[in-house]
N, C-alpha and C positions, 0 to 999 in steps of 0.2 A: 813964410816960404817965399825966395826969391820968385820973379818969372819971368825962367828959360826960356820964353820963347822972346823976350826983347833983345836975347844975344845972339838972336839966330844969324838975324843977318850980319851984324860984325864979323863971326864966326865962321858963317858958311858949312856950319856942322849941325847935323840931328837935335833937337832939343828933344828932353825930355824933365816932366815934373820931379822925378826920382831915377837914379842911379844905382841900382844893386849889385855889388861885386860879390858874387860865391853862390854856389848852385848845392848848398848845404841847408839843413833843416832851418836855420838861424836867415839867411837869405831869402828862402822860399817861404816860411809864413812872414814873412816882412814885404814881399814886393807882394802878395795874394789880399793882406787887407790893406797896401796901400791901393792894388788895383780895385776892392771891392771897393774903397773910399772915392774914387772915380781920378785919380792918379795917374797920367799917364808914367809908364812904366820899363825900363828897359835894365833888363838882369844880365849878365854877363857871367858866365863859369871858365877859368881858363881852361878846364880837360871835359869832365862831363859831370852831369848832375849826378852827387852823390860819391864823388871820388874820392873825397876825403873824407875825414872821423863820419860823416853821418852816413855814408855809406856801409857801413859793418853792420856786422851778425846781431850784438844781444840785446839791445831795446827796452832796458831796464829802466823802470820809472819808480825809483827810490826816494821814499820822504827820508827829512831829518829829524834823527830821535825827538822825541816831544820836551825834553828837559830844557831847562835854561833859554829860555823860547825869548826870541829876538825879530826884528823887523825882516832879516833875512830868512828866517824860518818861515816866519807867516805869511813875505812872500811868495817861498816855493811850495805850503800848503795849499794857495788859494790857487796857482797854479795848476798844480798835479790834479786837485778840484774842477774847474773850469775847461781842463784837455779834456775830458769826456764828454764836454757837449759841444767842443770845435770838432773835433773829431768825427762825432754822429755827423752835424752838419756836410762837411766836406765828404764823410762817404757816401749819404743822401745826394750831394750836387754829384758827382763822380761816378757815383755805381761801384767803387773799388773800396777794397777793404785793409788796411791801414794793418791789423794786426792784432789791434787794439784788446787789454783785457783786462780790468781792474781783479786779479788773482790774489792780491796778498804776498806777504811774504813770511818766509822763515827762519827765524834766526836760532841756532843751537845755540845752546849753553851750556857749557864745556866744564864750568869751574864754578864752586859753591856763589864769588862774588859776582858772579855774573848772573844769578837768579836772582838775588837782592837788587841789582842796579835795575834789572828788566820792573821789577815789581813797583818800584817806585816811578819806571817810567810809564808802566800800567797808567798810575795813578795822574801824574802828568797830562798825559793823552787824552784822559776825558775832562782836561777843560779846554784843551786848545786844540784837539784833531774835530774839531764839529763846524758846522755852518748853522743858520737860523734854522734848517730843516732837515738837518743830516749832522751824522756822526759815523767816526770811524774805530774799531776798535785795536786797542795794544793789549793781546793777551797772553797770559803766562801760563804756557800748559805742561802738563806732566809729562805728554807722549805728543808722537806722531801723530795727526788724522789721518793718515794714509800710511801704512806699514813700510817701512825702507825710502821714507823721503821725507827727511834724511833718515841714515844709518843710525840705529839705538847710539852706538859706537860713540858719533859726535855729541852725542845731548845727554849727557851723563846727569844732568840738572835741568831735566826740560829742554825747552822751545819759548821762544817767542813767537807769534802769529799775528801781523799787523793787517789791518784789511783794506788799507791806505795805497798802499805800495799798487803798481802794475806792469805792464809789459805790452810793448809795439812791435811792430816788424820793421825795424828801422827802413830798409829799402822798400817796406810797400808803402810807408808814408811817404815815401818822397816821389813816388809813381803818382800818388794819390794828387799832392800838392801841386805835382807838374800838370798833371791831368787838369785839375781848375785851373791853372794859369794858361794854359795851351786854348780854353773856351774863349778867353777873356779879348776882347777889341785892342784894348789899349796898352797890353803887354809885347814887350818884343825879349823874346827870351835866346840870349846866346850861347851856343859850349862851343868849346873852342877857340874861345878867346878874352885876353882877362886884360885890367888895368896895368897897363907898362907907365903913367906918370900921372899923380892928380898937380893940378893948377887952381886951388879952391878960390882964389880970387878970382879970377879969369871962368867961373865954375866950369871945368872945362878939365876930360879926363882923357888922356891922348892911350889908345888900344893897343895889344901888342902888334894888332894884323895891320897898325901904320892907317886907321880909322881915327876920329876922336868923337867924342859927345859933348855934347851941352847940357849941364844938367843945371835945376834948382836947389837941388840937395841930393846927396851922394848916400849912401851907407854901405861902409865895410863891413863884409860878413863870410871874408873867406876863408876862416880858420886861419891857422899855421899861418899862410900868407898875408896875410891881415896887420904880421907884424912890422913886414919887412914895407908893407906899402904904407904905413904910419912911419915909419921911420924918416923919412924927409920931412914931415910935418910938425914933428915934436918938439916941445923944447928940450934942451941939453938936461940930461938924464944922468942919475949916477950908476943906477942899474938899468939892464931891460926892461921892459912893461910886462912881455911876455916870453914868452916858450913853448917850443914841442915836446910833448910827451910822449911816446910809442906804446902800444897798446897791442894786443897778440889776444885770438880769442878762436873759436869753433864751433861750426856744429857738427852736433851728433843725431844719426837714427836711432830714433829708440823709441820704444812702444808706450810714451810717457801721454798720459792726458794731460792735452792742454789747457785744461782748465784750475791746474795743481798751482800753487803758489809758487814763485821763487824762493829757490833758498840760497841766504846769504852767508859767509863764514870767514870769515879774516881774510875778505878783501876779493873774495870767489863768488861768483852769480854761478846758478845754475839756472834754466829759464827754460821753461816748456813754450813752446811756440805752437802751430799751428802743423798737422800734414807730416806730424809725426819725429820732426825735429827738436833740437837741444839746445838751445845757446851755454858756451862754457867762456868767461870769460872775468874778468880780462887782467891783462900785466898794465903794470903804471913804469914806464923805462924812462927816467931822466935821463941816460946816456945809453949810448947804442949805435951801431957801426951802421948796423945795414934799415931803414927806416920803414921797408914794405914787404920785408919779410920775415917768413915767422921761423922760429928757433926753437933750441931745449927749453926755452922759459915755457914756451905756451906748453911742452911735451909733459912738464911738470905738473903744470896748470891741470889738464888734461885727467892724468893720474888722480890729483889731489878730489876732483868731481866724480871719478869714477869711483873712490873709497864712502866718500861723503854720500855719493845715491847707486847704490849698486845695479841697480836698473841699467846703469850708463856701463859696467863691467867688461860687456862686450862690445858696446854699440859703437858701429863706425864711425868714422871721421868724414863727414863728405864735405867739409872745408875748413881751411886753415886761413886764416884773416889776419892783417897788420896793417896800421896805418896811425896816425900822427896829429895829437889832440890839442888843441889851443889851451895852453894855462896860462891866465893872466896872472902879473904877481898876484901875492895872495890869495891865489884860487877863487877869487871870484867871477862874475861874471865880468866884463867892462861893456859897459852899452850908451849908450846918448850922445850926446854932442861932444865933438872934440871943445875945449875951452879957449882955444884960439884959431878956430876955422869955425864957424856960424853955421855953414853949411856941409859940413862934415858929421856922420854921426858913425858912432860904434857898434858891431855885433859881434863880440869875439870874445872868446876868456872862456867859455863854457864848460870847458873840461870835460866833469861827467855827469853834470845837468842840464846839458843844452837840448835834448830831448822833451823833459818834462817841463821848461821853462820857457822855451822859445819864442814861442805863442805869445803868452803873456810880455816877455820882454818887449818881442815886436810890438804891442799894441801901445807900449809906453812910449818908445823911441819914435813912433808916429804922432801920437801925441804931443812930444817934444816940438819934435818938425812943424804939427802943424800950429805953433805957438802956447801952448798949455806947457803944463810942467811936467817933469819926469819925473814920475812915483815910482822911483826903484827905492832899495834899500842905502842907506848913502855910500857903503863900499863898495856900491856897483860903479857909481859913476869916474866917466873918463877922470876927471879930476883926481879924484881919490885914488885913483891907478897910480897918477903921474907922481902925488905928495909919496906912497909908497914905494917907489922908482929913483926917489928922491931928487926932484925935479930942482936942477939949479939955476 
């Protein structure tokens, strides 16, 4: 790690140790253990915390089937593992409660091949869903545990029941997150204003509000906009790196315990929450006119959860949500060091595991920073984005 504060006075600008652009979940556990690490810290959100993708309704914490198990599976296992005791931690410092609920999930099975593929991923799951002291079960049941979740209708062949899976309150973890960072000395936390130029030689990030910083090291972590402030930085590409995706989701009232699993079904979460609500979600829109509002697709969405859990039949609608998910090529995440800026790093690409993973990522990409190496999977890393991007 450079240090910011020898370019202060050349500069005549704020130093700080670290740099955080986005007031997203991927942002906020990233600038929280660089400020527990003793960090000084200064985060910038251009509109407010939580305005984009990690502000929404369903908070689904979905593992990957246990088959064919690779470096990226094990590690958003040990992940999805380790959120439950960052989690305890942070609502112990805070006194607020995240949402948090290791519930399970469930998966119908619709069609005879689909109780054979489940069985063998039964089998799968008990040698890689376990830790030194703990295990998680994948099982294949005949029926519901709970009558009408889901509908007989969908599970012609069973259920899957995985006890892995869980679910957050998206917006209370990120109340939570603010909440320790708002305790902390050495944070200076902004909305309302975001990076309008970085100058990473110069380490030096000029603000929209016509401010600049001085930083040691920077990390982008604003979603969607993440791409467009890499893009001065990159080398000549023969595709994008990344993309917005559009997403449309709900909740509903309804008299569901929240302690019931999610159930999942060709691409549809149903998600019992907390206080009597539903999360229904969500649409994946590569193309789309209007970016923050929601349409027929979610109306569809909607239906298709009300057949799947009849519970939901009547149950109202007391919000309709849309907003705009960072995919990096190939869907993964991109996180660490850009390869030609030293002190530039990555938090973007999340898509629809930036929840369950974020934590964990942050603690690599600090790692990185502070000289160690970055234990991601290798098609996490910036590099591997760019060879996929086709970097010429």
């Amino acid at each position: 790690m450079a240090d910011a504060d020898s370019r202060v006075k050349a500069a005549g600008q704020p130093a700080v140790d670290l740099l955080v652009a986005g007031g997203g979940v991927m942002g906020l556990w990233t600038a929280l253990f660089a400020a527990r690490d003793g960090l000084s810290v200064r985060l910038v959100e251009k509109r407010t915390i939580g305005a984009g993708a990690s502000g929404g309704v369903l908070g689904a914490l979905m593992p990957h089937l246990p088959d064919r198990w690779n470096a990226k599976k094990a590690f958003q296992f040990a992940a999805l593992v380790s959120l439950e005791t960052d989690i305890a931690a942070l609502e112990a410092e805070t006194g607020l409660s995240a949402g948090y609920r290791r519930s399970g999930r469930l998966i119908p099975l619709a069609k005879p091949h689909n109780r054979d593929i489940a069985l063998g991923h039964a089998r799968d799951a008990l040698s890689v869903w376990k830790t030194p002291d703990r295990s998680f079960a994948f099982e294949v049941l005949d029926g519901a545990p709970v009558a009408g979740w889901p509908a007989d209708a969908a599970m012609a062949h069973g259920l899957v029941h995985d006890q892995l899976a869980a679910r957050l309150a998206p917006r209370s973890l990120l109340a939570a997150l603010r909440a320790a960072l708002d305790r902390m000395p050495n944070v200076t936390l902004s909305e309302g204003v975001g990076i309008e130029t970085l100058e990473p030689a110069a380490g030096l990030a000029r603000l929209d509000d016509g401010t600049s910083v001085v930083f040691a090291d920077c990390v982008l972590a604003a979603g969607v906009e993440t791409f467009a402030l890499l893009s001065p930085l990159n080398p000549p590409l023969a595709r994008p790196v990344g993309m917005a995706v559009k997403g449309q989701a709900a909740l509903l009232e309804a008299p569901v315990d929240p302690s019931l699993p999610v159930i999942f079904a060709d691409g549809l979460y149903i998600l019992p929450h907390e206080n009597g609500l539903v999360a229904v979600g969500s649409t994946s829109e590569n193309t789309f006119n209007d970016p923050l509002n929601t349409d027929v697709l979610l109306d569809v969405l909607i239906d298709k959860a009300r057949d799947m859990a009849p519970v939901l039949a009547k149950a109202p609608v007391v919000e309709r949500w849309a907003g705009l998910r960072p995919k990096a090529i190939g869907r993964e995440p991109m996180v660490g060091r850009h390869p030609d800026h030293a002190n530039v790093s990555l938090m973007t690409g999340g898509f629809k595991v930036s929840f369950g993973m974020a934590h964990a990522l942050a603690r690599a990409v600090l790692d990185e920073i502070k000289g160690g190496t970055l234990d991601v999977p290798p098609s996490f890393t910036v590099a591997a984005h760019f060879k996929e991007a086709g970097r010429i």
